[in-house]
N, C-alpha and C positions, 0 to 999 in steps of 0.2 A: 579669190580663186583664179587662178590662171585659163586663160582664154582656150578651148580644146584645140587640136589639132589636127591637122589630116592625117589618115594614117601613115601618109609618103611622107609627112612630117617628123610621125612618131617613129616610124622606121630610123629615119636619119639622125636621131637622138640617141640612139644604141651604142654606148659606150662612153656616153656625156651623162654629166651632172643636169637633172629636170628641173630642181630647182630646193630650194632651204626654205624650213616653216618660218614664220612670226615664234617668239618664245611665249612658252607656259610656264607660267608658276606653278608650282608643284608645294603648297602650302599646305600644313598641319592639318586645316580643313578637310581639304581635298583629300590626304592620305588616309581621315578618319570615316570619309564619308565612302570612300572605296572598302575600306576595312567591315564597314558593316554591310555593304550591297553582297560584300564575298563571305560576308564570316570568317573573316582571316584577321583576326585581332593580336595577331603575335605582339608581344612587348615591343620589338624593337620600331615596332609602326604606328601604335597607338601610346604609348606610358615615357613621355618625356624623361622623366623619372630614372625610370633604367633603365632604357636607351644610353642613358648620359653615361652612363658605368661600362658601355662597350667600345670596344676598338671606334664603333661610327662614331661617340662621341654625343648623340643626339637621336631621334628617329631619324628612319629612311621611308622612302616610299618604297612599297609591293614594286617587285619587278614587273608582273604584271599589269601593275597599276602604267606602269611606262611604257608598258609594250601596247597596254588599249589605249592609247595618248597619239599614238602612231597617226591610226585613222582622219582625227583632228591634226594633226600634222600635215599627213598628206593634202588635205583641202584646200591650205595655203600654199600648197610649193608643187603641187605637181600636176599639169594637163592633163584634162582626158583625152580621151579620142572622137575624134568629131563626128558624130555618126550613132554614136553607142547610145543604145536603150538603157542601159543598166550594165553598172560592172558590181562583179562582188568579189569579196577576201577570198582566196583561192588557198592560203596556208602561208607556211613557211618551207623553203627548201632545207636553212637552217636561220640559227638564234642564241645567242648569246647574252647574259649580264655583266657585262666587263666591269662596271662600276658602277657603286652606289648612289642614290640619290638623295640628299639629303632635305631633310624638311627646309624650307622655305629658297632653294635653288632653284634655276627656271632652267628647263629644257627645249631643243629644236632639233627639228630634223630635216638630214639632210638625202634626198634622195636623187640616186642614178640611174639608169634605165642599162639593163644587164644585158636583155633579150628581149626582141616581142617575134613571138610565132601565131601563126594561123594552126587552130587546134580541128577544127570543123568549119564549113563555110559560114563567116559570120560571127567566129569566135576566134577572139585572140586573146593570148596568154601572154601577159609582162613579167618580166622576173626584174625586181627593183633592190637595187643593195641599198640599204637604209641604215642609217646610220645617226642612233640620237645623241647628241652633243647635252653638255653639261656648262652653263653658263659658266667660263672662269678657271675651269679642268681641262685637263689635259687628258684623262681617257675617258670615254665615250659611257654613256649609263648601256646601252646597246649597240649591237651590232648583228645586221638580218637578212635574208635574202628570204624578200617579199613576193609572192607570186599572187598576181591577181587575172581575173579573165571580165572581158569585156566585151557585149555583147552588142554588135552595129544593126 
């Protein structure tokens, strides 16, 4: 985890790259073990089988199985603010699946700092364009602008 920052730090990061996760494996495991926490058992994510008979060629991981991967991402690549009691997920402004992810590929993310604003005295709001990479690929599994608030 990246060391926090001042905010007169975080400020100055506005329009820079925060920093890139470590890679996840994204393993058959993993996509079976999200498929039962969701009840989202579609063939193409759980049934190697026939998976293999579609355009992916194989399973793919849940989009959202990539999108809550984020979280864990961010841990390794992005500062907090130095000061903050707690920040929490605040949404998406927007979100995309530009590309599949296929069973046993590893992903990372790479995160930039878009805006930070003072929402109330004591709360600041970050807007992060995040952006998950796909070990080896050339487009992106997502692409997102991440709002979160942080509370000093």
């Amino acid at each position: 985890m990246p060391a926090p920052l001042s905010l007169d730090q975080y400020a100055a990061k506005v329009g820079q790259e925060l920093g890139v996760s470590d890679w996840f494996l994204i393993d058959q495991p993993r996509i079976t073990a999200f498929a039962d926490i969701t009840e989202d058992h579609q063939f193409i994510h759980v049934d190697p089988e026939a998976a293999a008979a579609t355009p992916f060629g194989g399973t793919i991981a849940h989009g959202f199985l990539i999108l809550s991967m984020m979280s864990a991402m961010s841990y390794s690549a992005v500062p907090g603010i130095e000061g903050a009691a707690m920040t929490v997920n605040y949404g998406m402004n927007a979100m995309r699946f530009v590309a599949p992810v296929r069973a046993g590929k590893r992903v990372r993310g790479r995160f930039s700092l878009v805006k930070l604003a003072e929402r109330a005295p004591g709360q600041w709001q970050t807007t992060i364009a995040a952006t998950v990479e796909i070990e080896g690929e050339d487009k992106p599994a997502v692409v997102a602008e991440w709002v979160g608030l942080h509370f000093l």
